[in-house]
N, C-alpha and C positions, 0 to 999 in steps of 0.2 A: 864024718862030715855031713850027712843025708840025716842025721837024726834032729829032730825038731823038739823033743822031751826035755825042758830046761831041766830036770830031776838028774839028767844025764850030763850036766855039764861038767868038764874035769880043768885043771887048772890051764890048761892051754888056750891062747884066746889066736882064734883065727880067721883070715880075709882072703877070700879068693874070688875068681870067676868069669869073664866074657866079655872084652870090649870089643863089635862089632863096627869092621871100619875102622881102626885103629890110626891113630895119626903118628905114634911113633912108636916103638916096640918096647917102652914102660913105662907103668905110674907111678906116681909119686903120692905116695901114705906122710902124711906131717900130722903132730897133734899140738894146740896152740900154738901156733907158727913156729914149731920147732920140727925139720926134718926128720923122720924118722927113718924112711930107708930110701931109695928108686930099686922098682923092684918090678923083672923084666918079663915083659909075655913070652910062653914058648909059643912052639911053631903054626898050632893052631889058635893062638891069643889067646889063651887064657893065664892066670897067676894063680899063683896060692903061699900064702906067706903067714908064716906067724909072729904075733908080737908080742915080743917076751917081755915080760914083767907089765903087762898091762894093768892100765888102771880106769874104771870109769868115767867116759865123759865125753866128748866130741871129737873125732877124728876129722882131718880132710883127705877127700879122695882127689886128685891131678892125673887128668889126661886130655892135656888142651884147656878142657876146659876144670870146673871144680863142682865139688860137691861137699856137703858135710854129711858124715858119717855118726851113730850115736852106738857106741860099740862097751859092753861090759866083759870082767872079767871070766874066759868062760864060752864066750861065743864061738861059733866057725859060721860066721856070717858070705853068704855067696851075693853077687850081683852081677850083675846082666847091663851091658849100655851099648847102644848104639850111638857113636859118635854123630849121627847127621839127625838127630835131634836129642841129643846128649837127657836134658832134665827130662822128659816128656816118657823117653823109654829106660828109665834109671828104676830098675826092680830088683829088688832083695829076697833069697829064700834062706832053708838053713836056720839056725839058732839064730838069734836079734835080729830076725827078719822083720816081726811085726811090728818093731818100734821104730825101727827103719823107713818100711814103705807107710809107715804113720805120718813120720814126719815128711814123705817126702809128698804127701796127702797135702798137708800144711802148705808146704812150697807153692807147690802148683797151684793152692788154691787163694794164696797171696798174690801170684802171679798173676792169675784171672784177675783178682783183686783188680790191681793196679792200672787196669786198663781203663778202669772205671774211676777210675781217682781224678783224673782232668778234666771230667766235669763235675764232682763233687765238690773239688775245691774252690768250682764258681757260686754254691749255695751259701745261702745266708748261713750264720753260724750254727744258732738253734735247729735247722734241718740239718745240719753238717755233721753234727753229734747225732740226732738221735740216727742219723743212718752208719755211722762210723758205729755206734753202740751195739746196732743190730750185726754189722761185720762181726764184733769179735761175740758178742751174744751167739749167732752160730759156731762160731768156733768153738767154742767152750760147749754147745752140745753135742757135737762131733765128738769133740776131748771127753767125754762125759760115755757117751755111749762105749770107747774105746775101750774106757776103762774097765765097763761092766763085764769082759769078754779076756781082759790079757793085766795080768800082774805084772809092775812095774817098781821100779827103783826109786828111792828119794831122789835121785838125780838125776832119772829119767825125766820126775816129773818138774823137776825144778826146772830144765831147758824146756818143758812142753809150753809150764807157764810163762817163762820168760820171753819165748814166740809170738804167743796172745797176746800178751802186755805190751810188750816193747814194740811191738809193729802198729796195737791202735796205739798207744803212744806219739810214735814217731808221724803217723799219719795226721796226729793236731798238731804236731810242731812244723811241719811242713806245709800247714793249710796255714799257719802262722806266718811264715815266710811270706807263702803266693801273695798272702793279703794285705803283707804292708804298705802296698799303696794305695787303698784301698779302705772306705769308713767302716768296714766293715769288722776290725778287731776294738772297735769301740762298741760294737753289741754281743762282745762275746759273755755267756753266762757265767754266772758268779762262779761254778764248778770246774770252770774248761779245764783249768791248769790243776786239778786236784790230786791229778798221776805225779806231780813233780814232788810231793811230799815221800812218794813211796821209793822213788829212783836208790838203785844201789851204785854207787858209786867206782866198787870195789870188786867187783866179781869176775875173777880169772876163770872161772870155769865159762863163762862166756865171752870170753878173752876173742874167738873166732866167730860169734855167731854171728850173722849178716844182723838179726834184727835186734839185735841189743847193740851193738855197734852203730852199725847206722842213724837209731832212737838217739845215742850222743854226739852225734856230728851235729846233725840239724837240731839239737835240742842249744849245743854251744853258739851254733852258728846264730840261731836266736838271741842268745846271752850276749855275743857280741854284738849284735848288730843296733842293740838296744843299748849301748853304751857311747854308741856314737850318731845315733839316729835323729839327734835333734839336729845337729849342727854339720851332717853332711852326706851323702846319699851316696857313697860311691857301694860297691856289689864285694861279693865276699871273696872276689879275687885280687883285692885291696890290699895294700900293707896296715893299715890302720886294723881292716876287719881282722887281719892273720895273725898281727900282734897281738890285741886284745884276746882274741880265740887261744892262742896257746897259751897265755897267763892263766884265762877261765881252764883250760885244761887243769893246769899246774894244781889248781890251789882245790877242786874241786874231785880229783880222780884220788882216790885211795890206793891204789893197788900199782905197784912199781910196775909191773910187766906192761899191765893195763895203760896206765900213762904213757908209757914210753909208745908206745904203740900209736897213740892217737896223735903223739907228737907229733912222732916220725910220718905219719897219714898224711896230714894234716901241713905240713912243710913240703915235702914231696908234694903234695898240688899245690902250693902256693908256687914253688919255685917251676912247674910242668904251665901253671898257665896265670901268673903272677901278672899284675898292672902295673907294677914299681918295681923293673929288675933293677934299677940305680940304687933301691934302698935293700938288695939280696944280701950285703953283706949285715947287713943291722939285724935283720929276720933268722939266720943265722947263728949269728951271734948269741942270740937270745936262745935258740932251739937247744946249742951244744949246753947251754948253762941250765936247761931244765929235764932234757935227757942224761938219762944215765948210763945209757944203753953205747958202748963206744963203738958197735960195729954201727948202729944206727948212724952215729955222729959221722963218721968215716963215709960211711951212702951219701949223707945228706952234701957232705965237704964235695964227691966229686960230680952226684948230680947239679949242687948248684956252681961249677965251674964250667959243669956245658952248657948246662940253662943260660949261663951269661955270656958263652962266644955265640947263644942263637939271638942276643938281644936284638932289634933293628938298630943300622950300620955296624955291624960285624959283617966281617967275609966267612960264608957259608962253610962250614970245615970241608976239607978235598980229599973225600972218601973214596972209594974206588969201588965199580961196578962194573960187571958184564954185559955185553949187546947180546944181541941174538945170535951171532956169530962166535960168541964165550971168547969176547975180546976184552983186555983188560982196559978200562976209558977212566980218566980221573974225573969227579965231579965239575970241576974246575973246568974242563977242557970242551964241554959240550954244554957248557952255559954261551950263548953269542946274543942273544935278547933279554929282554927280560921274562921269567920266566915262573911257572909253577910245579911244584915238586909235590905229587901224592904220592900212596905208599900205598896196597894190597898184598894180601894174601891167598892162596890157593884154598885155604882151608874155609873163607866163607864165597862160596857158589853168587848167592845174591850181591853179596857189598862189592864184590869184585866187577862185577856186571853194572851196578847201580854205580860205581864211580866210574867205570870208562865212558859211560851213558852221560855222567854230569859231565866231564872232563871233554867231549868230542861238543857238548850244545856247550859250553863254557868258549871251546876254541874257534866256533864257529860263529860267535858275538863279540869273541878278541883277539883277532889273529896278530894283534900285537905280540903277544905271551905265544912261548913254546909251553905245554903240557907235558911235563914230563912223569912218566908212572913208573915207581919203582918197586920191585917185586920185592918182600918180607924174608921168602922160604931158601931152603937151601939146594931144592932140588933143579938143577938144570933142566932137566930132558924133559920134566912134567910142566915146568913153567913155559920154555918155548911151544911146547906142542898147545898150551891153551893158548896164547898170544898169535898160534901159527889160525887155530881152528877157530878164533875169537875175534878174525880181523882185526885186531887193534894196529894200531898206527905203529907198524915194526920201527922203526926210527926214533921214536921217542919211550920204549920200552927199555926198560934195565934191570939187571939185579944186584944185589948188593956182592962183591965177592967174599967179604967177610960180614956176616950179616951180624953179629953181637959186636964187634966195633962197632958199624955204622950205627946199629940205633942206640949205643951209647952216648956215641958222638953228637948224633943231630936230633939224641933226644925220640926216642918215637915211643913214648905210649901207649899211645891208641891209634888204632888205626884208621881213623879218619884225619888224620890230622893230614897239614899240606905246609907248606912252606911258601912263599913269595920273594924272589930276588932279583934284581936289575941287572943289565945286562952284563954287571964285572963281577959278579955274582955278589951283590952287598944285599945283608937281609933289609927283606923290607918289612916281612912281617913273619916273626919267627914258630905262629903256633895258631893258624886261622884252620878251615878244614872248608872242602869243595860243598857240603850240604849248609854250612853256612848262611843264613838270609840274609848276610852282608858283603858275601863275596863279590857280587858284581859292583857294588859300590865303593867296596876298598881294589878291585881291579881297575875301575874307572879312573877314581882317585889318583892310581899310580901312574895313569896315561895320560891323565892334564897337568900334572908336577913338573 
């Protein structure tokens, strides 16, 4: 395992090494969203596992959070993570090490990227490109140097290109979007769209990678939005944009895995934060008759059955959670106002901090509303002791007691999201979140009705 001499690689291909800080005691190895194993830390956290019959191409690494792996036939690839800042300290030694901490070079250096992206995308177009040109022009002599130094695979370098590509790509079709309201896509150069003749349609071996995936959400979401652009402005959590966008899927994706995948994407947000739950069943309708995929179709049937008891006027489903006392409370039973429903986790230090912070200046400009904060995790003794040593308002503190029912039931995605309900607990608004810049005016809203 310690030998680094690719001359010395033998048919076994393997993965091990150090998660720092662990959030649960294993990860989880998948290759194009297919499970491959859960495979468990021993007592000093570390794994080592082999995968038999491997084949070249992108693995995911799962622990909390994700990673992609580029792993060949042959490797005994090690890594190293500290989960409190997961991407940042994610190092690879060992055989496929160098193409590894290459691309994880890449990442991070998209990452910086992107910080810089919201004010780029206020530049006129012609400065827009030629600095977007210079982004992946450095890339490519990063990629360039790399090469002079370590032999790689045709398939290595197919994911290296397809990174450069597909991320400046996706960065015009997203300056595309910010600008449509805006004169500013009526001075775009005669060139801008020239990447759209090269686009592969079809490619399962990037079936998982963030920026080829991504490069086709926003390239569709343009596609759509341009079919209905003249004649009505609504945003692409529309039924009109969602319809249109899964047809433009349809007809346009080559690659059955591939399709089914952006479907299912792609419906799953419409139905998680949709503008038309009354048209769910038509969006639907349309998904199961383009997917092929029946466990997909099965997701989508029972995600969009809870998406629509969260619609506004439905009664909030009456889940059941613990006090600080590990007493069993129905939801139902400690709504008496009206009321708002956040949701944290122990596992982000900041967001947990930064919404009790929104949630106490929220309650202290509406003391109409009860704030209610419900804990994610499953651990008792760790979540009372931070709510004990966190001052939080013990009284309006909860947990879920079965946390995978409740956030199937009431829908929880993301973790910012919040809930709004009146005081017999009828939703009022099934999918808003406390950093919101319209939460005090849809709270206001609900106090002059």
């Amino acid at each position: 395992m310690s030998c680094d001499n690719n001359d010395n690689k033998s048919a076994s291909t393997w993965i091990g090494g150090e998660v720092v800080n662990p959030k649960s005691n294993y990860i989880v190895l998948s290759k194009n969203d297919s499970l491959l194993d859960t495979i468990y830390l021993n007592e000093k956290n570390f794994f080592l596992y082999e995968i038999k019959n491997a084949t070249n191409g992108i693995y995911t690494f799962k622990h909390n959070e994700n990673q992609r792996l580029f792993i060949e036939t042959g490797d005994s690839l090690m890594l190293r993570v500290n989960t409190i800042d997961f991407d940042e300290s994610l190092s690879f030694s060992s055989i496929g090490a160098e193409r590894n901490n290459f691309l994880m070079e890449l990442f991070l250096l998209n990452e910086k990227e992107n910080k810089l992206m919201p004010d780029f995308y206020q530049l006129e177009p012609i400065t827009f490109q030629k600095k977007t040109d210079s982004l992946k022009q450095l890339r490519e002599e990063v990629y360039k140097e790399f090469l002079k130094n370590n032999k790689v695979s045709k398939e290595f370098k197919e994911i290296v290109n397809a990174n450069i590509d597909y991320d400046s790509y996706s960065k015009r079709e997203f300056y595309t979007s910010a600008n449509s309201g805006t004169g500013y896509l009526n001075k775009l150069p005669k060139n801008f769209y020239n990447y759209r003749k090269k686009v592969d349609f079809g490619n399962e071996h990037l079936l998982s990678y963030y920026s080829y995936f991504r490069f086709l959400n926003r390239y569709f979401d343009n596609l759509s939005y341009d079919k209905y652009k003249n004649n009505d402005t609504t945003t692409r959590n529309s039924y009109i944009h969602n319809f249109n966008k899964l047809k433009i899927i349809d007809s346009l994706i080559t690659n059955k895995n591939l399709k089914n995948k952006l479907l299912k994407n792609n419906m799953g947000r419409y139905l998680l934060n949709g503008e038309n739950p009354e048209k769910t069943d038509q969006l639907v309708a349309l998904f199961i008759k383009l997917d092929s995929n029946k466990e997909h179709q099965d997701e989508i049937k029972v995600l969009a059955e809870a998406a629509v008891k969260l619609s506004p006027g439905e009664h909030i489903p009456n889940v059941i959670l613990v006090n600080i006392d590990n007493i069993a409370k129905d939801l139902h039973s400690i709504i008496h106002r009206p009321s708002v429903l956040y949701f944290w986790s122990m596992e982000s230090i900041k967001h947990y901090r930064d919404i009790h912070t929104k949630a106490a200046e929220l309650r202290s400009k509406y003391p109409e509303y009860d704030f209610i904060g419900i804990n994610t995790d499953t651990h008792f003794k760790k979540w009372l002791e931070i709510v004990r040593n966190s001052s939080f308002k013990e009284e309006k503190e909860y947990q879920f007691d079965d946390m995978e029912e409740a956030e199937n039931r009431l829908v929880i995605n993301r973790i910012n999201k919040a809930i709004i309900v009146n005081k017999k607990g009828v939703i009022l608004e099934g999918n808003t979140n406390l950093f919101n810049k319209n939460i005090e005016e849809l709270l206001l809203g609900y106090i002059n009705k």
